[in-house]
N, C-alpha and C positions, 0 to 999 in steps of 0.2 A: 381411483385409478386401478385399470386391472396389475393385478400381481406379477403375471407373468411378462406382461408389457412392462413393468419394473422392474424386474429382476434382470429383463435382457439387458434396458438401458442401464440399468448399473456397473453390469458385468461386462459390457464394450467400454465403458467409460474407466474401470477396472483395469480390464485387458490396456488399455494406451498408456497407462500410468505404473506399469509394472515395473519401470526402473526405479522409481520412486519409493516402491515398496519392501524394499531388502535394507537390512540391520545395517545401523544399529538403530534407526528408527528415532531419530532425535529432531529432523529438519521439519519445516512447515511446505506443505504442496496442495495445491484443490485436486480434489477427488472425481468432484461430478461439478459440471458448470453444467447445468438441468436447461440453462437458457440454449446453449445451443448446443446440447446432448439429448432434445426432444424431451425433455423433463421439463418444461416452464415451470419458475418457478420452486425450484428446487437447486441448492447449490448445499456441498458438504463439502468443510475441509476439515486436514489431518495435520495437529499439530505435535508432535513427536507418538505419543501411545494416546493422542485424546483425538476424536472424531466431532468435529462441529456441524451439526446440521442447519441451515439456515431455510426456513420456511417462507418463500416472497408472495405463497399466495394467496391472492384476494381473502379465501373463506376457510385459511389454515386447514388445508386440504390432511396434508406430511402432519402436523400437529396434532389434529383429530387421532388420528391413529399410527403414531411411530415405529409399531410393533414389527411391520416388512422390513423398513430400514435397519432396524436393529440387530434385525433376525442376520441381516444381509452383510452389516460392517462388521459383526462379531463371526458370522463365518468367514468371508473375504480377507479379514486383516485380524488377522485371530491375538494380533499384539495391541489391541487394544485393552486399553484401563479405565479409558471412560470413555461417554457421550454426550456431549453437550446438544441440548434444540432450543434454538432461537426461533419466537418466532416473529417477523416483521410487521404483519397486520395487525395488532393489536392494540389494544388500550394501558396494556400492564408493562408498567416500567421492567419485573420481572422475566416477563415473558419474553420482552425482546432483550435483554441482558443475556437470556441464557437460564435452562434449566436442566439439572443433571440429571440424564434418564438412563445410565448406565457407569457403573463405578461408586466410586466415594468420593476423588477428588481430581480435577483438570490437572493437566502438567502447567510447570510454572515457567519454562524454560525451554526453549530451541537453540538447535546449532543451524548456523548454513556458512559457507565457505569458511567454515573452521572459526565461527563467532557466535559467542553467546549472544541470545538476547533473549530477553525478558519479557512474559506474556501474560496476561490475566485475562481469561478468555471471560469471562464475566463480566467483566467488570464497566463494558459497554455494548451496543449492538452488535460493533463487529469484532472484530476478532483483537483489536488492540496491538496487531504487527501484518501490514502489508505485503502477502508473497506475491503481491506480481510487480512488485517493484526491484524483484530478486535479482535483476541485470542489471540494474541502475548501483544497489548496492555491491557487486560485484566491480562495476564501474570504478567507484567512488575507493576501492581496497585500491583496486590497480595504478587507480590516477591520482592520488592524493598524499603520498609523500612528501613531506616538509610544506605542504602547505597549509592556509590556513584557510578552514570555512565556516559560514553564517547559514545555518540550517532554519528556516521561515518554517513558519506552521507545522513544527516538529514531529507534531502528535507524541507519539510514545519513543521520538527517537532513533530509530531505526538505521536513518542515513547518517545522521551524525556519527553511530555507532561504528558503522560501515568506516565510515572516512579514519576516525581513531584506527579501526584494525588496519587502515593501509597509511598507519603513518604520518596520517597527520601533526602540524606540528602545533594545529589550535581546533577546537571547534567550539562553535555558541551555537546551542540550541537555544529556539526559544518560540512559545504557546501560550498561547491564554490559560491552558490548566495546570494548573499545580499537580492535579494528581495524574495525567496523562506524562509530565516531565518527568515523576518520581520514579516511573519506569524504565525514563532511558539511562537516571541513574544507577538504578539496580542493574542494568544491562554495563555500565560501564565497571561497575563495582565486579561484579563475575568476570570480568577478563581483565581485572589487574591495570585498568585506563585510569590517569590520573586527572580527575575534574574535581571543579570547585564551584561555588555557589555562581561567579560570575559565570560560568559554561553555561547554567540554565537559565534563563530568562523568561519568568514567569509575566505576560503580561499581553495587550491588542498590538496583534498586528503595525498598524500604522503609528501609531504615537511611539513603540518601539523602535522601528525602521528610522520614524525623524531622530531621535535620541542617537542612533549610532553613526549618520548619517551628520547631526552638529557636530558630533564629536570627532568627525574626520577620520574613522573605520572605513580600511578597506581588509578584503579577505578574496583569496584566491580563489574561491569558489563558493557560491550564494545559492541555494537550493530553496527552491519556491515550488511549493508542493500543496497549496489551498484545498480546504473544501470545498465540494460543487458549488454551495451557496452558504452564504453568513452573511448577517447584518447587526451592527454593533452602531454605537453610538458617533462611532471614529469612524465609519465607514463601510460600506458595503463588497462582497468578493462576489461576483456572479461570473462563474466560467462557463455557462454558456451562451448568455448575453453580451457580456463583456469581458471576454477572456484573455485581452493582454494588457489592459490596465497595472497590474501590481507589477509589468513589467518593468517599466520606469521608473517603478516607486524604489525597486531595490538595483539597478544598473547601476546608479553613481556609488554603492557598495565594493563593486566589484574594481579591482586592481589591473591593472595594466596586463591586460596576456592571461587573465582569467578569465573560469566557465563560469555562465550563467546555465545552470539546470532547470529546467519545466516543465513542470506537470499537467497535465488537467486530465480529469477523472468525468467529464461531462458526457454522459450517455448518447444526450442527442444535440453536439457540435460534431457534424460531420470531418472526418481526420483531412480533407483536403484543406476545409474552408482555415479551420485552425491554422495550418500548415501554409497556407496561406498569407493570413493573419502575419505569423510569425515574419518568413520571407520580406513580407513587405513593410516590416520592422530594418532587416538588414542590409547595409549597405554593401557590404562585402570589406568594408575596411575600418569601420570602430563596432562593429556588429556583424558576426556571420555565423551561419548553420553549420557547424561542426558534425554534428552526426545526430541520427534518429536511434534511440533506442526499443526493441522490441517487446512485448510481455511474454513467459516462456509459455513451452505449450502444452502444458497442464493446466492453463487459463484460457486457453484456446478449443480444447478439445480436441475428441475427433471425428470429427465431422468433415469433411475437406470442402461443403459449402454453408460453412459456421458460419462467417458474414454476415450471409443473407439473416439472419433470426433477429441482426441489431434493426433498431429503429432506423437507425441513419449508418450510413458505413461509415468505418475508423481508415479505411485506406488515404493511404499510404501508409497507415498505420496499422497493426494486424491485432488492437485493439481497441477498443475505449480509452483504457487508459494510456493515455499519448503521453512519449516524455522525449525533450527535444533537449539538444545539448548545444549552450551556444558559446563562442566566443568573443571576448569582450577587449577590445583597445582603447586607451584613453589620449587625448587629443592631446 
């Protein structure tokens, strides 16, 4: 790519992000979304003093030669300590983990709305803490006082974590991985949260859900947040084929006058059809659409005709990733 064609689109992608870029320099934000900041295929984020570069293209274009980027994040954000590049086309478990091409060692830890949480930017392809779910956890501080919730496909945590710092009065995370869980313990360990082995719940999706579901569990708020796709022996997640399936699976969860939370991360389920989907799920009186949440917009870019670069539009949705807030009455 020519140089100077990157260094503009860096430095407008730059330039939109400059509140993000003032001390103390601790929280997670995306830098560059290359998809619709005319960068294909290039996405960086900033997690406290560490810069992550993620390389999406085909023939590791950004990988081949890192040396502009470098040149560019160490002058641009001069409070950087390291550099991470990922790259995603490849065969090397390493490669797509993450290789550090500036510094000595990744930050291990971010704050955002005044909450620790815990990262290990290595330690898989992506980043091991979701910032564009950063309203939804904002959400979860505001609205979750003395309640109690069931956080589905936890990953490393994050919401659970969220819900803790607003007070919650229970949460059960729980994941297939043990080592993606050990994270959200160390996240709750940094802010003083009191959890115990029952909080985590290491194990599948669905034979979990029936387990708490015999047991007669309910919780005031149920957050289902899947992967685009998984297939397990217990059963299959596919959110773009079939994206409200696991809805029902965890509804009888949820408690009288509680939210059901929804994610889906699916590139190409157009935001109507989904939103659709959803709607004609709700009756408007044991089931209704409480509100849509938005992704912020440093995941947005600035582009003012960003949309158009998706394969399929997220409209009504002002991203991909869609996350719909419902609420739940029991008969």
């Amino acid at each position: 790519m020519d140089r100077e064609l990157l260094w503009n689109c860096l430095s407008r992608a730059v330039e939109f992000r400059t509140s993000f870029l003032a001390e103390p320099h601790d929280g997670a934000f995306r830098l560059v979304n290359g998809f619709t900041e005319h960068l294909p295929g290039l996405v960086i984020d900033v997690f406290a003093k560490t810069a992550v570069i993620h390389d999406y293209s085909p023939d590791g274009e950004f990988e081949q030669d890192p040396e502009p980027l470098k040149t560019f994040l160490i002058e641009k954000l001069p409070f950087l300590k390291a550099i991470v590049l990922k790259k995603r086309n490849t065969a090397s478990a390493e490669e797509k983990n993450g290789v550090l091409i500036h510094g000595v060692k990744p930050d291990t830890r971010i704050r955002e709305h005044g909450i620790a949480y815990a990262v290990d930017l290595r330690m898989n392809r992506d980043n091991s803490f979701y910032a564009d779910t950063r309203l939804l956890r904002k959400w979860l501080i505001e609205n979750m006082a003395g309640r109690s919730v069931l956080n589905t496909f936890a990953y490393t945590g994050s919401l659970g974590v969220a819900a803790l710092g607003g007070h919650a009065s229970e949460v059960v995370q729980t994941d297939l991985s043990d080592k993606f869980l050990s994270l959200a313990g160390r996240s709750c360990s940094m802010n003083s949260f009191h959890y115990t082995g029952k909080n985590l719940i290491v194990g599948n999706f669905f034979p979990v859900v029936g387990r708490l579901k015999k047991a007669g569990r309910l919780f005031d708020c149920v957050i289902l947040d899947p992967p685009f796709f998984s297939k397990t022996v217990k059963g299959i997640v596919d959110m773009e084929y079939n994206p409200l399936s696991l809805i029902n699976k965890v509804r009888p969860l949820v408690a009288d006058g509680g939210y059901l939370v929804v994610v889906n991360n699916s590139l190409f389920l157009p935001g109507k059809d989904f939103l659709s989907g959803i709607d004609g799920l709700c009756d408007d009186t044991y089931l209704r659409r409480e509100t849509i949440l938005p992704v912020p917009e440093d995941f947005v870019g600035c582009d003012p005709d960003y949309l158009q670069a998706y394969a399929v539009s997220p409209e009504p949705f002002n991203h991909p990733t869609k996350i719909v807030i419902l609420r739940v009455a029991k008969k």
